[in-house]
N, CA, C and O atoms as CSV, one atom per row, in Angstrom:
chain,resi,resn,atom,element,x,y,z
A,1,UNK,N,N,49.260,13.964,-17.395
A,1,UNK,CA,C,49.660,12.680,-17.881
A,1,UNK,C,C,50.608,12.943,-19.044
A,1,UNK,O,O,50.532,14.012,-19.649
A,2,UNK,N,N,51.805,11.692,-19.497
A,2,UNK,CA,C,52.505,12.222,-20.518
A,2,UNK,C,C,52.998,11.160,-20.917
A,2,UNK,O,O,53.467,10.221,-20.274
A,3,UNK,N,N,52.862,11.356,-22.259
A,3,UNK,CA,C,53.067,9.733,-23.069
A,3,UNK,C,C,54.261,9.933,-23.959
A,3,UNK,O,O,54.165,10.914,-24.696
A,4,UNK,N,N,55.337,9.245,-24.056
A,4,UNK,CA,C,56.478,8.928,-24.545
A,4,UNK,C,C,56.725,8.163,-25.384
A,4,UNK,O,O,57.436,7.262,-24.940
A,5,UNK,N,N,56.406,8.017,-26.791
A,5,UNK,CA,C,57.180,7.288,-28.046
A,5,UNK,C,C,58.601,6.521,-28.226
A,5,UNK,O,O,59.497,7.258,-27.814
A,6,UNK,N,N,58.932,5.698,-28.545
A,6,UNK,CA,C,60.038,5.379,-28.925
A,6,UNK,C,C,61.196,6.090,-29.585
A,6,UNK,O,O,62.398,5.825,-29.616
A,7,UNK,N,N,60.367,7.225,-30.186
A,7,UNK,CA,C,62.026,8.270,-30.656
A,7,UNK,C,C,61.968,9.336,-29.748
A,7,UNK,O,O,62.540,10.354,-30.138
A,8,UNK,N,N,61.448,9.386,-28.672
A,8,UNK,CA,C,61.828,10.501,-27.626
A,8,UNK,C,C,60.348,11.355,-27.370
A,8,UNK,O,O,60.331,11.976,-26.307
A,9,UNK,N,N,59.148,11.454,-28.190
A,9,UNK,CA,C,58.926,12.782,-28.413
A,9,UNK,C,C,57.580,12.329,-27.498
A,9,UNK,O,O,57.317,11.150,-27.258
A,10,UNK,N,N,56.791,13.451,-27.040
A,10,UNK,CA,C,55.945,13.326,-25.432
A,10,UNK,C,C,54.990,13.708,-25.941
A,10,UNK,O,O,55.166,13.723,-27.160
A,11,UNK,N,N,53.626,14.182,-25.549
A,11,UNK,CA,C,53.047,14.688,-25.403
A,11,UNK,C,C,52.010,14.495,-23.679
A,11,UNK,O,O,51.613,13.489,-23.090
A,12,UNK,N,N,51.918,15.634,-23.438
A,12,UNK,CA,C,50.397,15.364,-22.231
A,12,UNK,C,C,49.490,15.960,-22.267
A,12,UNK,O,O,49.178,16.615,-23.261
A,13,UNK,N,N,48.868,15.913,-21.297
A,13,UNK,CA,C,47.301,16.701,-21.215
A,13,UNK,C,C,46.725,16.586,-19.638
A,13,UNK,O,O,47.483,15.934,-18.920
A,14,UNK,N,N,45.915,16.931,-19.188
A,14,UNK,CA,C,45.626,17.137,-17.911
A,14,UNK,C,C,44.112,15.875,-17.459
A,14,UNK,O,O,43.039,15.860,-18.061
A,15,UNK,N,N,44.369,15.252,-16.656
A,15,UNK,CA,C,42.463,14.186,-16.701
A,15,UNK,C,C,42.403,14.620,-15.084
A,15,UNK,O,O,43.321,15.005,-14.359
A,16,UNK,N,N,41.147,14.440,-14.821
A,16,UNK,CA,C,40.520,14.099,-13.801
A,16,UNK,C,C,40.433,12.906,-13.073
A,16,UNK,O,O,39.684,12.076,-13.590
A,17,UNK,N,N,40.942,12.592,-12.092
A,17,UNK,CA,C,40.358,11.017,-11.564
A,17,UNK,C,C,39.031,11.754,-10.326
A,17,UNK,O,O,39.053,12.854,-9.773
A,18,UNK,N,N,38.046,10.701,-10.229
A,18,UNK,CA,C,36.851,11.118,-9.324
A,18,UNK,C,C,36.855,9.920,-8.682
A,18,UNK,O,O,36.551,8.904,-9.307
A,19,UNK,N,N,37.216,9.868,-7.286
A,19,UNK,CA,C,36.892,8.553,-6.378
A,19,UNK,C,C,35.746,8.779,-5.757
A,19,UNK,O,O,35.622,9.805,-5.089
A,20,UNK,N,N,34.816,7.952,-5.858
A,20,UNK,CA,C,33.311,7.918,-5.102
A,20,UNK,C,C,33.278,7.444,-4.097
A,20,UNK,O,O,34.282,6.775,-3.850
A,21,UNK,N,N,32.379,7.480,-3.170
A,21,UNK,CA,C,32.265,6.182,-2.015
A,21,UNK,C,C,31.354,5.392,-2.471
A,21,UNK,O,O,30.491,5.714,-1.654
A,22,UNK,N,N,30.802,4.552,-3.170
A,22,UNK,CA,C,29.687,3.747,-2.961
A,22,UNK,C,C,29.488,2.727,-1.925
A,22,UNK,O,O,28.541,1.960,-2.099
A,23,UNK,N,N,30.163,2.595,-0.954
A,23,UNK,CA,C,29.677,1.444,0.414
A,23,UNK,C,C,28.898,2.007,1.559
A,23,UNK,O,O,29.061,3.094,2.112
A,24,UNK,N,N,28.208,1.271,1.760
A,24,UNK,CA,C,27.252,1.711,2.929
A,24,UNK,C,C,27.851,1.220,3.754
A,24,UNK,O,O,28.583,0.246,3.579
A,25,UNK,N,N,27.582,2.039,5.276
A,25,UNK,CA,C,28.127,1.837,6.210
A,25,UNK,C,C,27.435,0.804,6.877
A,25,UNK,O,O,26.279,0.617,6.499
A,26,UNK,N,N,27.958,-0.047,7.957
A,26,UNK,CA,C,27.193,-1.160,8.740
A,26,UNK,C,C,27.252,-0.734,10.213
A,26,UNK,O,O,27.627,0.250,10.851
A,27,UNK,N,N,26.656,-2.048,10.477
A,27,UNK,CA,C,26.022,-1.362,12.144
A,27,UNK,C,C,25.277,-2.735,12.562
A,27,UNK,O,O,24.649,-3.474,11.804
A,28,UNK,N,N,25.497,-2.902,13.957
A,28,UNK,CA,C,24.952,-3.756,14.684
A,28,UNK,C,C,23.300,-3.545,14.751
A,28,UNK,O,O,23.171,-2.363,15.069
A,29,UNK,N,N,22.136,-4.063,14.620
A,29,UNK,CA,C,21.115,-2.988,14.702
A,29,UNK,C,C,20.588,-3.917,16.244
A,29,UNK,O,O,20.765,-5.102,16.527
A,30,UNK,N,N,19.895,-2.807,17.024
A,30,UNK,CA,C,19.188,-3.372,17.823
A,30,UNK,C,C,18.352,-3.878,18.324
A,30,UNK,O,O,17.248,-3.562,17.880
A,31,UNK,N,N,18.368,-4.895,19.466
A,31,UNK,CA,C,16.943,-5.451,19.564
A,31,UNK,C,C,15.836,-5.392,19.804
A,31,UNK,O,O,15.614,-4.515,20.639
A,32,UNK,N,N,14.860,-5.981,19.433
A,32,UNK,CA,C,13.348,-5.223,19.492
A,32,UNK,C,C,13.406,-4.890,20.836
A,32,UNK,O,O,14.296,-5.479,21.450
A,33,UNK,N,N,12.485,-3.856,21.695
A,33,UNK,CA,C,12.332,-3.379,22.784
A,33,UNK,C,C,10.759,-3.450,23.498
A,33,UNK,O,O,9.863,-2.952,22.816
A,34,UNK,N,N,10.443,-3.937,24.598
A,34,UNK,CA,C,9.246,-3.470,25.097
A,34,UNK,C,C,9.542,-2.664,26.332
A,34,UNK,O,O,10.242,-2.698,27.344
A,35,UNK,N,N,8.297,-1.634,25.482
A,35,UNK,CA,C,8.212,-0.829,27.008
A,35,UNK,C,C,6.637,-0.437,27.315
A,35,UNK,O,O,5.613,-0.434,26.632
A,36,UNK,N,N,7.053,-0.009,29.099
A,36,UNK,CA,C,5.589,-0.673,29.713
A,36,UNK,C,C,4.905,1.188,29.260
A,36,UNK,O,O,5.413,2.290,29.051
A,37,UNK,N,N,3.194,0.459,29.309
A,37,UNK,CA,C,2.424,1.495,28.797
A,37,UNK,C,C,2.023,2.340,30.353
A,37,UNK,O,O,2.264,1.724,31.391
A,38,UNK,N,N,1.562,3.407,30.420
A,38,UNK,CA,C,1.477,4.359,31.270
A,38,UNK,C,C,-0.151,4.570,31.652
A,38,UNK,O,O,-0.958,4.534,30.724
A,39,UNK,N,N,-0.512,4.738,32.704
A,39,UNK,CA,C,-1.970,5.205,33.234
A,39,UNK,C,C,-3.021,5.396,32.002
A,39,UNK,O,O,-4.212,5.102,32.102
A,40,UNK,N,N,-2.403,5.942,30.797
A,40,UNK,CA,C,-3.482,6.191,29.716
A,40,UNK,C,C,-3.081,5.361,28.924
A,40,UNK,O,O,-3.394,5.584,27.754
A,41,UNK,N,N,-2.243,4.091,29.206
A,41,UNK,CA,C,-2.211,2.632,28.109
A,41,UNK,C,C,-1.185,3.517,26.670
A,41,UNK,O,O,-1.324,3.165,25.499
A,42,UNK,N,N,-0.342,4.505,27.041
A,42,UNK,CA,C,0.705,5.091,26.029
A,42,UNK,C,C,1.761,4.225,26.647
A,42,UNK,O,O,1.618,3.571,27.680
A,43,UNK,N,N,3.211,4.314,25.644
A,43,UNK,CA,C,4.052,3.631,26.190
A,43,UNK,C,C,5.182,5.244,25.107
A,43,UNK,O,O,4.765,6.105,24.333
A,44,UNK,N,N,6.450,4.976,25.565
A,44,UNK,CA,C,7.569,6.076,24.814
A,44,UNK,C,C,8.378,5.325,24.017
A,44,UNK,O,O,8.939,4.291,24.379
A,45,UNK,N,N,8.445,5.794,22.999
A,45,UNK,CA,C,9.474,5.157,22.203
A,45,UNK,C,C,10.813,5.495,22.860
A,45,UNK,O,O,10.783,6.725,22.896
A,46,UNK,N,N,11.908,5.122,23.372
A,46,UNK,CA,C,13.148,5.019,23.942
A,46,UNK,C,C,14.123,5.353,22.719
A,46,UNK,O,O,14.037,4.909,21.574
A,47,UNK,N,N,14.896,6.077,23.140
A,47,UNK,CA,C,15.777,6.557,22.343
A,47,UNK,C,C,16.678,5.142,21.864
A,47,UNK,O,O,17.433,4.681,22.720
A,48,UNK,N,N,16.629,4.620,20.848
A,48,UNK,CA,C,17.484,3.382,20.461
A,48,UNK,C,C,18.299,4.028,19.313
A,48,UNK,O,O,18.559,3.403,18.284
A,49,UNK,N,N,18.669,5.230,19.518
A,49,UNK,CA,C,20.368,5.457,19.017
A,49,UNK,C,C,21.677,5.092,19.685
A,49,UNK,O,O,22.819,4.904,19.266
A,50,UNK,N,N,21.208,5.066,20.647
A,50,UNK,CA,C,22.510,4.760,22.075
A,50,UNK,C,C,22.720,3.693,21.893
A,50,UNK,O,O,23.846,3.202,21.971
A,51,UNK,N,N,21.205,2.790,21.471
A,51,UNK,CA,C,21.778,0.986,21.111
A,51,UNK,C,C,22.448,1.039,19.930
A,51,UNK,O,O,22.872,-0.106,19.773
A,52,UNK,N,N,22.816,1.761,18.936
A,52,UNK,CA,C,22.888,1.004,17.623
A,52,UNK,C,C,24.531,0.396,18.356
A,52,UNK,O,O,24.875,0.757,19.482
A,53,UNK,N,N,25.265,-0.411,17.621
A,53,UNK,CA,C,26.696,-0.659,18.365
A,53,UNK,C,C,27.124,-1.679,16.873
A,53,UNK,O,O,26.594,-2.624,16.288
A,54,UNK,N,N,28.480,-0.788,16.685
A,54,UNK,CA,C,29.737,-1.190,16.230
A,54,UNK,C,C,29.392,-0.203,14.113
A,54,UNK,O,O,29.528,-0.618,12.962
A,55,UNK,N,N,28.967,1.056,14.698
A,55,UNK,CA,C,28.698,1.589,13.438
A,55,UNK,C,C,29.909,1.577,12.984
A,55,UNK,O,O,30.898,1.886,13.648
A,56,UNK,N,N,29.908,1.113,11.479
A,56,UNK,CA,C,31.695,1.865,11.189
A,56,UNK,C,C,31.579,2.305,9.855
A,56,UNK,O,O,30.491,2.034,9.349
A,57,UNK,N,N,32.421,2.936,9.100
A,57,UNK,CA,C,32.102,2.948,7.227
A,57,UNK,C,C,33.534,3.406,7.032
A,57,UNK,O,O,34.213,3.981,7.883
A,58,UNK,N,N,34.095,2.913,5.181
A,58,UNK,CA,C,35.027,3.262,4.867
A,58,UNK,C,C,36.204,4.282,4.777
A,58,UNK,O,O,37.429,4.276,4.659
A,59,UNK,N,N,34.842,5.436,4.936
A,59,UNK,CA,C,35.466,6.427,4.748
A,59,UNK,C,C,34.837,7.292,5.650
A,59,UNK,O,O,35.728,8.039,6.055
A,60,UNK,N,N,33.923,7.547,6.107
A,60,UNK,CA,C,33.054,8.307,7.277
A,60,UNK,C,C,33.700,7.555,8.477
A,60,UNK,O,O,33.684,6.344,8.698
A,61,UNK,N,N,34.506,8.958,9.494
A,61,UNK,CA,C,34.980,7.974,10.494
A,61,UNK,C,C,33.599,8.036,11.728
A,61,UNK,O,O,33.754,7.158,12.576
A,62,UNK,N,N,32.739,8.620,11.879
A,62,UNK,CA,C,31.745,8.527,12.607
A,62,UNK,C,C,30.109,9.105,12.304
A,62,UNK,O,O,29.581,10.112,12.776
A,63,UNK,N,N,29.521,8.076,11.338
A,63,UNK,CA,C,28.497,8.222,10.597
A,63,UNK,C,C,27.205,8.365,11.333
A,63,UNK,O,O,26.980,7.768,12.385
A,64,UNK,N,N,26.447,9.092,10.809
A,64,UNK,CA,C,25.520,9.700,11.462
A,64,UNK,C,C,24.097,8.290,11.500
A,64,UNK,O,O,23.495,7.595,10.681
A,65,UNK,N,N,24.132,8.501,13.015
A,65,UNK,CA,C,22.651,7.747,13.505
A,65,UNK,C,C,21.282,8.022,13.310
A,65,UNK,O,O,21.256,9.128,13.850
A,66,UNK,N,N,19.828,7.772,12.836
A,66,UNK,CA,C,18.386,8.557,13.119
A,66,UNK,C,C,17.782,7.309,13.453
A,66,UNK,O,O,18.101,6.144,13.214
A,67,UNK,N,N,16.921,7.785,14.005
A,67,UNK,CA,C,15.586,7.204,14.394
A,67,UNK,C,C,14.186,7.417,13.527
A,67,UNK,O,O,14.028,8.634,13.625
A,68,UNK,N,N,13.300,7.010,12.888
A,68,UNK,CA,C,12.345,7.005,12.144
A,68,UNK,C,C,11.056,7.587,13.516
A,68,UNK,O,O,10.060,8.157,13.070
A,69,UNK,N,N,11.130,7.453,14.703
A,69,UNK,CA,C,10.404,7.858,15.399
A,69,UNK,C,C,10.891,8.484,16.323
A,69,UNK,O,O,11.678,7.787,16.962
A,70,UNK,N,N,10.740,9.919,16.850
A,70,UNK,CA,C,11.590,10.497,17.416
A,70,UNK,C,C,11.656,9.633,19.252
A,70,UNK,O,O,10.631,9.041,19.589
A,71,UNK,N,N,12.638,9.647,20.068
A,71,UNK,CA,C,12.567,9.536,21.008
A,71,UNK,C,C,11.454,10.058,22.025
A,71,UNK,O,O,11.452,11.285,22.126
A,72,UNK,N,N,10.525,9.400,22.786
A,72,UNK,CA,C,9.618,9.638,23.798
A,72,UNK,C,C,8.288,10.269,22.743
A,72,UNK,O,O,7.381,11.063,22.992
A,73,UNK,N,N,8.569,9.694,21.788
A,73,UNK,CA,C,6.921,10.052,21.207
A,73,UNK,C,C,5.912,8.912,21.836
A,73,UNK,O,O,6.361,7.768,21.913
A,74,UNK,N,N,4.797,9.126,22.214
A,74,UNK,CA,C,4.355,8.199,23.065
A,74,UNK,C,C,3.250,7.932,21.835
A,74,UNK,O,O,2.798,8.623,20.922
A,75,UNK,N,N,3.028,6.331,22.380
A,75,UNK,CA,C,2.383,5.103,21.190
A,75,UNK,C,C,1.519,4.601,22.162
A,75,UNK,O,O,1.783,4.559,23.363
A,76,UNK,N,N,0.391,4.185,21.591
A,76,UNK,CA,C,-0.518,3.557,21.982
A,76,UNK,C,C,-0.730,1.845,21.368
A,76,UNK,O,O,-1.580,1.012,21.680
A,77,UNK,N,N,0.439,1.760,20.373
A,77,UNK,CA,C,0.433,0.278,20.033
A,77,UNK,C,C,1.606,0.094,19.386
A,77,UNK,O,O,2.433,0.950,19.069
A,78,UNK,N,N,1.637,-1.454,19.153
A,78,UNK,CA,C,3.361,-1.623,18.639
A,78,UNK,C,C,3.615,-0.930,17.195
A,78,UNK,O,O,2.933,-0.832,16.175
A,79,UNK,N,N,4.832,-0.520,17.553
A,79,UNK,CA,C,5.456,0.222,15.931
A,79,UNK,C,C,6.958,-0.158,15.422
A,79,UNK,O,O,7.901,-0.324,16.196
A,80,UNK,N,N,7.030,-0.262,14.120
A,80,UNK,CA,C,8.282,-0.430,13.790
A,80,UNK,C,C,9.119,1.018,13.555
A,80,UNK,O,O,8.783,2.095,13.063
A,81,UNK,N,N,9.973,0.675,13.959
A,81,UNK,CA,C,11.149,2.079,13.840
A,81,UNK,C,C,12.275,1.443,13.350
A,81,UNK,O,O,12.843,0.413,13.714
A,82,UNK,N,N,12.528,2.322,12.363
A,82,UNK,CA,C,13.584,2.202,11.581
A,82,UNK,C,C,15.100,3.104,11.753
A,82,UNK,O,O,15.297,4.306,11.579
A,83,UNK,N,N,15.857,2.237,12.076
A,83,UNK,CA,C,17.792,2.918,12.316
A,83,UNK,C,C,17.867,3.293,10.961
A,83,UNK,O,O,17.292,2.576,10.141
A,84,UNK,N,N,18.420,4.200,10.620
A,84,UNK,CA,C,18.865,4.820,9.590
A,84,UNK,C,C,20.665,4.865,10.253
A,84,UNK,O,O,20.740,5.508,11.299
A,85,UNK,N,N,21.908,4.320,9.795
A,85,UNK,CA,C,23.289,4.793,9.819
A,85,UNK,C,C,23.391,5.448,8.213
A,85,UNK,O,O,22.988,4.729,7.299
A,86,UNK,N,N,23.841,6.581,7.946
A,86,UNK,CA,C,24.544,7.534,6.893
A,86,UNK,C,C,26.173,7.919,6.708
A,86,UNK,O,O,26.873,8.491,7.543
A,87,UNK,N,N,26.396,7.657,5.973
A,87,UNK,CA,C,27.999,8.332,6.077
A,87,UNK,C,C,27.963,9.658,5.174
A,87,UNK,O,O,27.021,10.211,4.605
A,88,UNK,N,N,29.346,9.972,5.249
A,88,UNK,CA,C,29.244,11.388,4.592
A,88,UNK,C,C,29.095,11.909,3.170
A,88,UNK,O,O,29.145,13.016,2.634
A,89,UNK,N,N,28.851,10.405,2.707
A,89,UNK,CA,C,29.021,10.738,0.952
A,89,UNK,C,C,27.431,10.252,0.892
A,89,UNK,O,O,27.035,10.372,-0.267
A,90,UNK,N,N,26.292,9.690,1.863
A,90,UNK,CA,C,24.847,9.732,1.651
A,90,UNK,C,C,24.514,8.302,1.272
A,90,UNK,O,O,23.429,7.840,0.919
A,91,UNK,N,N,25.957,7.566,1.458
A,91,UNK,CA,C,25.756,6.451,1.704
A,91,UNK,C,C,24.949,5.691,3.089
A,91,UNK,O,O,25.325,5.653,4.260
A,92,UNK,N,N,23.481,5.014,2.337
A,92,UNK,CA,C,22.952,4.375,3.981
A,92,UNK,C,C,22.440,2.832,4.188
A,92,UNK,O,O,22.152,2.018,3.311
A,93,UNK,N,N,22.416,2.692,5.468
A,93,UNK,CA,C,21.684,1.267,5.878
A,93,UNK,C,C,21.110,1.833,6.845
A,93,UNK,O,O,21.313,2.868,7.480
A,94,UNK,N,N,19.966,0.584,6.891
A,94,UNK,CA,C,18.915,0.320,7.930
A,94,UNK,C,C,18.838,-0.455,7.935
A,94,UNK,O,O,19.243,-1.289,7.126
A,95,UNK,N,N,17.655,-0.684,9.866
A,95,UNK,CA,C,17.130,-1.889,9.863
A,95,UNK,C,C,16.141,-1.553,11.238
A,95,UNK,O,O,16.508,-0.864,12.190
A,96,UNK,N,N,14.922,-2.151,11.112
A,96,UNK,CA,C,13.570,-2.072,11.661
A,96,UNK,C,C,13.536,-2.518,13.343
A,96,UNK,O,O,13.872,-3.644,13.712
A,97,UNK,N,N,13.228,-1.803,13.967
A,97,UNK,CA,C,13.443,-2.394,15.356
A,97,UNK,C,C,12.038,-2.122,15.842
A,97,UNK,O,O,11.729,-0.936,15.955
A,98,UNK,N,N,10.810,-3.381,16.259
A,98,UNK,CA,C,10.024,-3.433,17.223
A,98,UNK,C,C,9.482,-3.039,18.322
A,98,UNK,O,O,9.526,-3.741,19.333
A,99,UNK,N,N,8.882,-1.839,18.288
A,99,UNK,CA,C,8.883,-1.393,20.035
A,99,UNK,C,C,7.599,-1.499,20.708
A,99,UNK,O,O,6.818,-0.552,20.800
A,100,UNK,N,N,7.353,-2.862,21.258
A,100,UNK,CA,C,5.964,-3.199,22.074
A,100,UNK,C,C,5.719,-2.639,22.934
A,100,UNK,O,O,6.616,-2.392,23.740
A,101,UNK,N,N,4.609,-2.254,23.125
A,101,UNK,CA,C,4.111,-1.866,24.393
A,101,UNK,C,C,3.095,-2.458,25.086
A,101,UNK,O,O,2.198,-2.948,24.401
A,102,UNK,N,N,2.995,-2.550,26.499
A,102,UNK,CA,C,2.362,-4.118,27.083
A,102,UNK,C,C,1.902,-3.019,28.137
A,102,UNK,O,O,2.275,-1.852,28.251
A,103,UNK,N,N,1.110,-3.646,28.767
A,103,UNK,CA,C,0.274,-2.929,30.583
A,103,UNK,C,C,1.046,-3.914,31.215
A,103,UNK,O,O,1.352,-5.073,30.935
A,104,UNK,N,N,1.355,-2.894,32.447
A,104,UNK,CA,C,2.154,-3.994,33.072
A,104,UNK,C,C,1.265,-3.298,34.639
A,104,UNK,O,O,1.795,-3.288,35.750
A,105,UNK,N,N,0.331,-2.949,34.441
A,105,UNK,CA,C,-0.685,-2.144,35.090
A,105,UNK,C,C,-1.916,-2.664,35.673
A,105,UNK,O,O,-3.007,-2.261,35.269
A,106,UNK,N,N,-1.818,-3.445,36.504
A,106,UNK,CA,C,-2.516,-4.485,37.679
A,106,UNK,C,C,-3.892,-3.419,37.366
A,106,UNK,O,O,-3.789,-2.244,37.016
A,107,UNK,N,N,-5.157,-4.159,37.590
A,107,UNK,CA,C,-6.584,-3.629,37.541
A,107,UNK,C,C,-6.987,-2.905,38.824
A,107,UNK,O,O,-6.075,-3.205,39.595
A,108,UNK,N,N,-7.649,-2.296,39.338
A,108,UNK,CA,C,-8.184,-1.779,40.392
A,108,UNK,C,C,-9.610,-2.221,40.593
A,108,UNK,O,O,-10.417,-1.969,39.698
A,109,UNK,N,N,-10.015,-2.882,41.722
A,109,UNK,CA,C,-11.200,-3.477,42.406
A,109,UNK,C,C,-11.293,-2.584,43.536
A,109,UNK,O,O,-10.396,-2.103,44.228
A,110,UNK,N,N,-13.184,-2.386,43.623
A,110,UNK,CA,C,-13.487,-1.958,44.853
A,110,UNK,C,C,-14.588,-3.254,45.240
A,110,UNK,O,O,-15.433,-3.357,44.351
A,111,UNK,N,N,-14.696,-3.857,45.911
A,111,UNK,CA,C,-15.681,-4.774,46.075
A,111,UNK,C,C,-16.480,-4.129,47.712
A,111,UNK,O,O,-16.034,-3.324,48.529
A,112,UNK,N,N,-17.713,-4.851,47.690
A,112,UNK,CA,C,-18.749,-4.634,48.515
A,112,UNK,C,C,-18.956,-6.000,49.076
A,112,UNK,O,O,-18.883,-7.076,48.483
A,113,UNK,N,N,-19.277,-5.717,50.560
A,113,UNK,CA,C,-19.931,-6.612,51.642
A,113,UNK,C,C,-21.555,-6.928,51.238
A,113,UNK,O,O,-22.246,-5.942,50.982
A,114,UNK,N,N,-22.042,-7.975,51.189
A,114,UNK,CA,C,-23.254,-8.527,50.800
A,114,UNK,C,C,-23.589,-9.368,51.941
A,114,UNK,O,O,-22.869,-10.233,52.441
A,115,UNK,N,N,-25.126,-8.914,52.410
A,115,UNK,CA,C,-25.429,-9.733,53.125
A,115,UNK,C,C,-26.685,-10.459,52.469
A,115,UNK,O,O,-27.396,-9.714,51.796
A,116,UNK,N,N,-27.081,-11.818,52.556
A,116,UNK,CA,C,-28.096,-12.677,51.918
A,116,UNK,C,C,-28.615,-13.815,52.447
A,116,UNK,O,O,-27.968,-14.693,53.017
A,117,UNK,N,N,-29.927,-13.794,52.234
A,117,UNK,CA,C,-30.400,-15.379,52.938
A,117,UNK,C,C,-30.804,-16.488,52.179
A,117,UNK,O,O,-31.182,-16.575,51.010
A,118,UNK,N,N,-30.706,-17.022,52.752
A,118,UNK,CA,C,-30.833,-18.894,51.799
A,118,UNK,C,C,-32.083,-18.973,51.704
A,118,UNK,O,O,-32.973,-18.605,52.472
A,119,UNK,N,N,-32.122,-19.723,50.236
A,119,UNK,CA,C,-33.403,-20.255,50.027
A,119,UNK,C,C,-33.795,-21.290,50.564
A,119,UNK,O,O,-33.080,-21.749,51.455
A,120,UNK,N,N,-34.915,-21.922,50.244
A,120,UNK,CA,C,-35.325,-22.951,51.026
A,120,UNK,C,C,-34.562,-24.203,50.680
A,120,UNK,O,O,-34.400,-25.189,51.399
A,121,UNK,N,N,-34.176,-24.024,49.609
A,121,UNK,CA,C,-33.140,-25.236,48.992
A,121,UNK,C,C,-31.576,-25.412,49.841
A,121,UNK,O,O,-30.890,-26.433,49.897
A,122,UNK,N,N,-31.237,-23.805,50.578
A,122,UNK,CA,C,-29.811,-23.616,51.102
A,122,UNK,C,C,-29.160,-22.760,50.424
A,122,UNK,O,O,-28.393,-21.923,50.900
A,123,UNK,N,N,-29.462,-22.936,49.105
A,123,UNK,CA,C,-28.658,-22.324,47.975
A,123,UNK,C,C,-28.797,-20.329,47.875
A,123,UNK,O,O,-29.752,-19.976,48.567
A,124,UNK,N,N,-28.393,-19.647,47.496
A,124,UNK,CA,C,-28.114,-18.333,47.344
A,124,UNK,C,C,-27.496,-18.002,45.848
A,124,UNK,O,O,-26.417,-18.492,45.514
A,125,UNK,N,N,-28.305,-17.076,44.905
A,125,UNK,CA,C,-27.576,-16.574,43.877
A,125,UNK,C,C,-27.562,-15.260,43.726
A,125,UNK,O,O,-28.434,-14.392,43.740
A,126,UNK,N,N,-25.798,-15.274,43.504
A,126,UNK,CA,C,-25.428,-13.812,43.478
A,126,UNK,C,C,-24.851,-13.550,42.603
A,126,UNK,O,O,-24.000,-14.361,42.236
A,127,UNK,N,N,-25.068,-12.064,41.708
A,127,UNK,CA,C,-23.945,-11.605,40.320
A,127,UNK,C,C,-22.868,-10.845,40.875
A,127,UNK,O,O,-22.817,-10.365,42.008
A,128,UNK,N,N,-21.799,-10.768,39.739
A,128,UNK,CA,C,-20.757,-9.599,40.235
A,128,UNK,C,C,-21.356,-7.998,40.813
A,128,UNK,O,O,-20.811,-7.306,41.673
A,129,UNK,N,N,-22.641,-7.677,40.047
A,129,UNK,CA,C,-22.777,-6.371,40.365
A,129,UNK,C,C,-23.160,-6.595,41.712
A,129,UNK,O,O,-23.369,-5.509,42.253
A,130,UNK,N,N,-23.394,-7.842,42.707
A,130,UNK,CA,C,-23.736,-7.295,43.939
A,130,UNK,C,C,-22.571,-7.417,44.738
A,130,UNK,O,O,-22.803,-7.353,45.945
A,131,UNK,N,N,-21.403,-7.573,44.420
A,131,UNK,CA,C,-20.530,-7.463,45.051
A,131,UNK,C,C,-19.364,-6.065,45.048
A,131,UNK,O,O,-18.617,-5.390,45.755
A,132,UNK,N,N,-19.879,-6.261,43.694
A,132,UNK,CA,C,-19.121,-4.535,43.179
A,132,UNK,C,C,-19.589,-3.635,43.634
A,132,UNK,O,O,-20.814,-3.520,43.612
A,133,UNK,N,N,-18.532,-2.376,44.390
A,133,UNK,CA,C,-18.352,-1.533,44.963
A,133,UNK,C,C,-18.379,-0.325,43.901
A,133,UNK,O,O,-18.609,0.866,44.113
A,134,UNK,N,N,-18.102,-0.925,42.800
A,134,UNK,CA,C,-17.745,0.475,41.964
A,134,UNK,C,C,-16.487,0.102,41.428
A,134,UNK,O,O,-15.864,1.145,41.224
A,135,UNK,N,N,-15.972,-0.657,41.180
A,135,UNK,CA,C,-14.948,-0.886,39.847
A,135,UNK,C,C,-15.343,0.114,39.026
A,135,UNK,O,O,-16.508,0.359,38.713
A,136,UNK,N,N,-13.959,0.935,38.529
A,136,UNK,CA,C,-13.720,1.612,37.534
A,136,UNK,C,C,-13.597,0.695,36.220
A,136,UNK,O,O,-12.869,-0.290,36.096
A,137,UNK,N,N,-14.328,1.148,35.425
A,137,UNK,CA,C,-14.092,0.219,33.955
A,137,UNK,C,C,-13.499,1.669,33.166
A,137,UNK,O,O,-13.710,2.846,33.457
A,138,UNK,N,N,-12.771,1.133,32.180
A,138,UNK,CA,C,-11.991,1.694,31.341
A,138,UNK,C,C,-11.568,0.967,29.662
A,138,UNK,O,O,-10.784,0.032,29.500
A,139,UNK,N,N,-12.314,1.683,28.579
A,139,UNK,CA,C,-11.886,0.892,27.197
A,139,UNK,C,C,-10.335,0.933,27.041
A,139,UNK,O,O,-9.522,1.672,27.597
A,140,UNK,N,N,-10.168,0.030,26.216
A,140,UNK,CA,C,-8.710,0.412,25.784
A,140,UNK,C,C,-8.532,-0.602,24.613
A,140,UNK,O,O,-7.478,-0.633,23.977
């Protein structure tokens, strides 16, 4: 730098300028997701980096995506997962995406033939266990 007086005479010296990034980058975030649960009532978290859409930042021309839960970790109930977008100066945003998991897993029946005679009234009473074959029960 060099500074100039009115009768001619200068002096300079040398400065630093430091440009920062402080803006976080943005990003479309995506929508909550369900996915169906599996024989043991798990479901996978789906890779929802592929969804994020329209990442951009000032100065990072292609800022880095994460997931808070890795892809195909398998869940046994709903969880929030969090998008993380970063740019290169550690500038970040997020935002929480929903991933339900539902049975989409029809029950299995074995039922049994019953034979029975009427009372004197006509009438006949019967419970499920005499019809059940053996249904598998299962907690969950």
């Amino acid at each position: 730098m060099t500074a100039t007086d009115n009768s001619g005479n200068t002096a300079t010296c040398t400065t630093t300028v430091t440009v920062e990034d402080t803006t976080a980058p943005t990003f479309t975030c995506p929508a909550n997701v369900t996915v169906a649960a599996n024989a043991n009532c798990m479901g996978s978290v789906p890779n929802l980096v592929v969804l994020v859409n329209n990442e951009s930042d000032n100065c990072t021309a292609n800022p880095a995506v994460t997931q808070s839960i890795a892809a195909g970790t398998l869940i046994n109930s709903d969880v929030l997962v969090t998008i993380t977008v970063t740019d290169g100066a550690g500038n970040s945003a997020t935002c929480d995406v929903l991933v339900k998991v539902i049975d989409t897993t029809p029950p299995s029946a074995v039922c049994q033939d019953i034979t029975l005679q009427l009372d004197l009234t006509g009438s006949v009473f019967i419970s499920a266990d005499d019809v059940d074959g053996g249904t598998p029960t299962t907690a969950v």
